[in-house]
N, C-alpha and C positions, 0 to 999 in steps of 0.2 A: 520675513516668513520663516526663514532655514533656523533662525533666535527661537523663536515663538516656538516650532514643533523641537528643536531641541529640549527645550525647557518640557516637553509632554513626552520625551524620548523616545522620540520617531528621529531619525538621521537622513530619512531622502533627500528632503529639499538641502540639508545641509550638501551631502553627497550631489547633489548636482549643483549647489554653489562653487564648489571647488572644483570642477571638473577641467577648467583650464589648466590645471598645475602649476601654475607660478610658485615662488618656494613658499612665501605664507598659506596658497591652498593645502600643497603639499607637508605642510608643516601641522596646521590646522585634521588634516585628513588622518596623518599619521598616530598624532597626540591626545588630540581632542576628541575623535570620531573611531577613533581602533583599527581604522581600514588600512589594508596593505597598501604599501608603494612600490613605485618603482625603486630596485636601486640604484639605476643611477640618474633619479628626480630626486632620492634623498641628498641634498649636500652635508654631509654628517660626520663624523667620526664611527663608521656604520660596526667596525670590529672590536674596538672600545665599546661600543654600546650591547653588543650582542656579549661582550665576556662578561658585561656586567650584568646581564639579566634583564637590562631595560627594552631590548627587541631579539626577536627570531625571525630565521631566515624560513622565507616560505619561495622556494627557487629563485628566480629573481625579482624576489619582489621582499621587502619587511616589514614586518608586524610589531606596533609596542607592545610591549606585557603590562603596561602600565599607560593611565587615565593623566593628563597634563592641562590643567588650565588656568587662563590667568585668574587674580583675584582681586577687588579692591578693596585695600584695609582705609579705605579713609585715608591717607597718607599723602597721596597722590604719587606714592615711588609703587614703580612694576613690582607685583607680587604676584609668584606663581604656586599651585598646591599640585603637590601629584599623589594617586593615591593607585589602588586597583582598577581596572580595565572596568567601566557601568557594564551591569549582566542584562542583557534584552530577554524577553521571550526567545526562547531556541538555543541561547548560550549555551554553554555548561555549566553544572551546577557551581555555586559558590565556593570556593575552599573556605574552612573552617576561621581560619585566620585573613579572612579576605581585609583589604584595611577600604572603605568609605571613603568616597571624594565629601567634597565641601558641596552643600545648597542650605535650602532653603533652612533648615535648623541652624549650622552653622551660623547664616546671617542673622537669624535671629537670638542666637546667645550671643554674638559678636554688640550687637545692638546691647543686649540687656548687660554685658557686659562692661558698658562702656562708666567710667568712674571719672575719678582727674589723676593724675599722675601718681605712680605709688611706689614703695621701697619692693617691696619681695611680691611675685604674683605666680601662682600654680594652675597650671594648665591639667589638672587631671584627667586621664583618660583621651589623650592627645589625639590620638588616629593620626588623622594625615597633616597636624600640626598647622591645622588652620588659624586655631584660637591664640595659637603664640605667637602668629604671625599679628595681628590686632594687637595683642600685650604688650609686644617688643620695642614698638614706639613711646609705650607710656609708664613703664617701670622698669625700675634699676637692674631686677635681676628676675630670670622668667625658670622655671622649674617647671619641666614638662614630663610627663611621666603617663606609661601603659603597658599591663599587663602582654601585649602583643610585643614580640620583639620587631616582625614585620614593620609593625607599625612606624616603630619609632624610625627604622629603616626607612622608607617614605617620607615620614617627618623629615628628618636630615635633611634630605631629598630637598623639598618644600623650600628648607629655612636656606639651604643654600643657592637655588637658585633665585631668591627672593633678595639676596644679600645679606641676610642677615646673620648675625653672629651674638655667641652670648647665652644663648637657651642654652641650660644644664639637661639633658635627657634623661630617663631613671625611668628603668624595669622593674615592673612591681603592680598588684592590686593595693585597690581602693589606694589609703593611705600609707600603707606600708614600706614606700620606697620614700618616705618623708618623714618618720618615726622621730617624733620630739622636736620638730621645728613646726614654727609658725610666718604666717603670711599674712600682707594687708590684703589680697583679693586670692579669689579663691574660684576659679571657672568647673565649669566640669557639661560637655555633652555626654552623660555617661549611660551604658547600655542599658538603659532602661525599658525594656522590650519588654512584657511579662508575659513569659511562655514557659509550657510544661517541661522543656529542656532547653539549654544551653546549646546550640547548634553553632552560631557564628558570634564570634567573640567581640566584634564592634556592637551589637545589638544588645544581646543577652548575657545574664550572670548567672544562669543557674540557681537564683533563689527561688524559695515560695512566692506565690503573688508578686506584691511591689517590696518585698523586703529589701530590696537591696537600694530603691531610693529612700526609704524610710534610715536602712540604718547609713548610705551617705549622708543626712541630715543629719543625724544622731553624734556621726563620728566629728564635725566640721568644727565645732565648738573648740576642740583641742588644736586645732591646728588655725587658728586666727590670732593673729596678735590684737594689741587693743585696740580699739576702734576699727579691725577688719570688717569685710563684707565678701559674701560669696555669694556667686549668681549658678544656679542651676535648672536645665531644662529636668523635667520629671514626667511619671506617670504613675497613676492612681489608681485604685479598685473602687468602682463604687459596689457594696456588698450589700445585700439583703436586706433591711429591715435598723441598717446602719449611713448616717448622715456624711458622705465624704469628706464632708468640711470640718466635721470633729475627728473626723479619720487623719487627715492630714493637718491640722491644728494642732492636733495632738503631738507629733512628729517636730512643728514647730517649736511648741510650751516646753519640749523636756530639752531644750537645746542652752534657756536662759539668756537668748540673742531676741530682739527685736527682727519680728521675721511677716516675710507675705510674700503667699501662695497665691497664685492665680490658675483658673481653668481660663485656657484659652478655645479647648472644643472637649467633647466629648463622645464617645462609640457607645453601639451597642455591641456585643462579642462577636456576631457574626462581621460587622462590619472590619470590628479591630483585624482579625484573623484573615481577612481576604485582604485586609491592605497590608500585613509583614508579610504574605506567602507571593504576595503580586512585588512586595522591592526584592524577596531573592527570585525573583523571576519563575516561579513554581506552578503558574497560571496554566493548564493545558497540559502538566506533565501527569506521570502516571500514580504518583504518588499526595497528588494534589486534595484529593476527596477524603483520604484517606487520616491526613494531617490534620485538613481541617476541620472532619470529625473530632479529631482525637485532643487539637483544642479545643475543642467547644464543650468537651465532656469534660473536659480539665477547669473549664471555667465554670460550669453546671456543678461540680463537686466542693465549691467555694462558695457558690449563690453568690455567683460574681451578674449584677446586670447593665454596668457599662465599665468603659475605663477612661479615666478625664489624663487630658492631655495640658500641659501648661509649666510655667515658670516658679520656682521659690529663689528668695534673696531672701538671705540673713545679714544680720549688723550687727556686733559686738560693741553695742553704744555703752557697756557700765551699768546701764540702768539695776537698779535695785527691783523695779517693778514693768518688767519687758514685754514688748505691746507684739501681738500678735493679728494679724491680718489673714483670713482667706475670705477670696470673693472669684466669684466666675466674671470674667472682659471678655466679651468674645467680638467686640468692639475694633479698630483698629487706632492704635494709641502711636502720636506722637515721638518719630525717631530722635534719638534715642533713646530702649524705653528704659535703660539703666538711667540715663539721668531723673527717670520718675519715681526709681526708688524712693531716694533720701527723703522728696518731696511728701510721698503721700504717709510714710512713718512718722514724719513730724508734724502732718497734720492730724493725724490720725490719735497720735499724743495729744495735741493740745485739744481735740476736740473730747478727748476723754479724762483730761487731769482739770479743764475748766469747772469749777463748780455754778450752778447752777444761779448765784451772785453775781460772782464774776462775768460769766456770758453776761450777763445784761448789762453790768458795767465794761464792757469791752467795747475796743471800737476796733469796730468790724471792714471789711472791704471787700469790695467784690472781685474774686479774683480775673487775672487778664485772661482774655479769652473767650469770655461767659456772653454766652446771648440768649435773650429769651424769647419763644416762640409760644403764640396762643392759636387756637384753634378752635373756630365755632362756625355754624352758620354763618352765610354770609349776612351784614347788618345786623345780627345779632347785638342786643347791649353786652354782654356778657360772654368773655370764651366757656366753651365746655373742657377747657383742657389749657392750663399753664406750663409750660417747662422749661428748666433752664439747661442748657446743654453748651459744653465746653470745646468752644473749636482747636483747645491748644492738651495738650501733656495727655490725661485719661481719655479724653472727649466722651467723659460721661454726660449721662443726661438723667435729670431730677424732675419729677412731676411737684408743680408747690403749690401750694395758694395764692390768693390773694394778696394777703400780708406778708408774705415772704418774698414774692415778687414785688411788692413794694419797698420792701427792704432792699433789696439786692439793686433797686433804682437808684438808692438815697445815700446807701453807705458807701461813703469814698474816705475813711480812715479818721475825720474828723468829731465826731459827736459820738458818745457813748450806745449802745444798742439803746436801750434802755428809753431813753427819750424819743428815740427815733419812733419805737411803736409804739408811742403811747400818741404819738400824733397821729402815725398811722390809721389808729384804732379811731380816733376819732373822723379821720375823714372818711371811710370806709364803713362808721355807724357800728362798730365793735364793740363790746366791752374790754376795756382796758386791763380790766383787773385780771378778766381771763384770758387775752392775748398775752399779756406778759407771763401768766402762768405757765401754760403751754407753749410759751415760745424755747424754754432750753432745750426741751424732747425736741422742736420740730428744726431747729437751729442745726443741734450739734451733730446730724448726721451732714449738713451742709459745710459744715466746717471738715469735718472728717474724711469727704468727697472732694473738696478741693475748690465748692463753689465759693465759698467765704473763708478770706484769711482775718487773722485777728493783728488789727493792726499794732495794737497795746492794749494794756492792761490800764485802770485809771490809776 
């Protein structure tokens, strides 16, 4: 229960878990929770910690200045992040340079992050040095870098009590503290907030709109070595009378990487603006109505009428002729979803380089994972509704027909499509000439989804 309402950042039941004081409550209470202790419940180094800025004395009793919790990178070794004290309702206002603990983002670019072992990896826009803490295991050499000096301060922090050694730290925006080198992977949680100013420096950059994930997209190309990949959370304008997806597509195309975009949610303005003024905790103060007027007329001045929330990954595959993806999941997809990158660009290639011969001379396979659900009346001869829906990687789901769910029965790698429907057609009382016709239209977006791979070519 005290997990649960922490995760909602309510801290009572937490505060009356610990109330025995054993030194993990007391440990717990102090780091985790913000709450004063005793000092002498703290077993600590208490004058060391206080000259370092990590606590202050509140008569007899001390306080952290700083947020301590542990973290699991997957590793199975103790990894700890420290960052800024979480602000509640009633807190104090935020400083400027406040540095973000690690949640729910974090784990999720940790996730899409996840690759196979690489030579040089950039952690841009570090904060509290969570994402190096996930890198440090799985490439040679980790470059961590943010405009906040604070930050990187807490970072250190992090990587040292986690054990870790090896991250290069560097002071600096955007790409600037990495001028003329390149990386195989490329991370960035970066402040992607789009607000009328620049207030706190983990959030916001002070551009117009989303220009400042547009042009981290823009700039990423120059700092990838060959066959790199960069994973980034983002946000988007959806703007008046204009398609998101060529908005951000667009962003992708001028990069010359094989790239996808995903919307994972989307706001409408009032909503986006009540939930950044509720994380600096601005709920109830006096300044609160006042703010959120004055975004909302900033967003009105744009013909801004949502903002899509979600992930891009690019790959520096070479290609001559670079495929680009965006699509809204708002689905939950198979950990982790960086391993789904590589997967859905190469299908997504071959269902778009196959010519329309070729698909029928392939031999196709249903991919693992795939099951198919109908639904009709009951005793019905006939469903009103076929789908095939993926319990592994996307777990997307495909409305099909008949003959395409007959397909997806039959094809296990062996026999050309090609013949396949033409039996089909016949049991199912078709005409052949026009199942095969319309079969590469109704196919290739199934290949391109991940419900059929191509097993070969004839």
């Amino acid at each position: 229960m005290a997990a649960s309402a922490l995760a909602r950042e309510e801290i009572v039941p937490a505060l009356r878990a610990t109330r025995d004081a054993d030194p993990l409550a007391t440990l717990i209470r102090l780091w985790w929770l913000g709450a004063p202790v005793s000092t002498a419940a703290a077993d600590l180094p208490l004058q060391g910690l206080i000259e370092a800025g990590l606590l202050v004395r509140l008569g007899d009793t001390v306080q952290a200045t700083v947020h301590l919790q542990p973290w699991d990178t997957g590793t199975g070794d103790p990894a700890y992040v420290v960052s800024d004290r979480k602000v509640r309702p009633g807190d104090p206002s935020l400083r400027a340079d406040h540095v973000v603990g690690a949640g729910g983002a974090s784990a999720n670019l940790a996730q899409l992050g996840w690759t196979a072992p690489v030579g040089r990896a950039l952690d841009l826009g570090t904060g509290c040095g969570v994402q190096a803490l996930h890198l440090a295991p799985r490439a040679e050499h980790v470059v961590a870098t943010d405009v906040n000096r604070r930050a990187l301060r807490l970072a250190r922090l992090s990587w040292g009590l986690s054990g870790m050694t090896g991250v290069e730290a560097r002071e600096g925006s955007m790409y600037d503290p990495v001028d003329g080198e390149r990386f195989d992977l490329v991370v960035s949680n970066p402040p992607f907030v789009i607000a009328p100013e620049a207030r706190y420096t983990y959030r916001e950059a002070g551009r117009r709109g989303d220009e400042f994930c547009r042009d981290l997209v823009r700039g990423t190309p120059r700092h990838l070595a060959q066959g790199g990949r960069a994973r980034f959370l983002a946000n988007w304008l959806h703007v008046k009378g204009e398609d998101w997806q060529d908005r951000v597509g667009g962003w992708l195309a001028e990069t010359g990487c094989d790239g996808w975009a995903v919307q994972r949610d989307v706001q409408d303005p009032a909503e986006y603006v009540e939930l950044w003024l509720r994380d600096s905790a601005e709920h109830g103060t006096s300044a609160y109505r006042e703010r959120y007027d004055e975004w909302l007329g900033w967003f009105e001045s744009m013909d801004v009428t949502g903002v899509g929330f979600g992930w891009i990954a690019l790959h520096d595959s070479g290609s001559l002729s670079p495929l680009v993806r965006v699509e809204e999941m708002t689905q939950p997809v198979e950990p982790p979803s960086g391993a789904l990158v590589d997967k859905v660009l190469r299908a997504a290639r071959a269902a778009h380089e196959l010519s329309d011969e070729d698909l029928l001379d392939a031999r196709l396979k249903v991919a693992e994972g795939v099951v198919e659900e109908r639904v009709g009346p009951p005793g019905a001869d006939d469903p009103s509704r076929i789908a095939l829906r993926q319990t592994r990687g996307a777990r997307r789901t495909a409305a099909v027909g008949t003959v395409e769910a007959a397909l997806a029965g039959v094809c296990d790698g062996d026999l050309p499509t090609r013949p396949l429907l033409a039996a089909i057609a016949e049991l199912t009382d078709e005409d052949p000439g026009a199942v095969l016709r319309d079969a590469p239209a109704v196919l290739r977006p199934l290949i391109a989804d991940g419900f059929l791979t191509v097993a070969s070519l004839r």
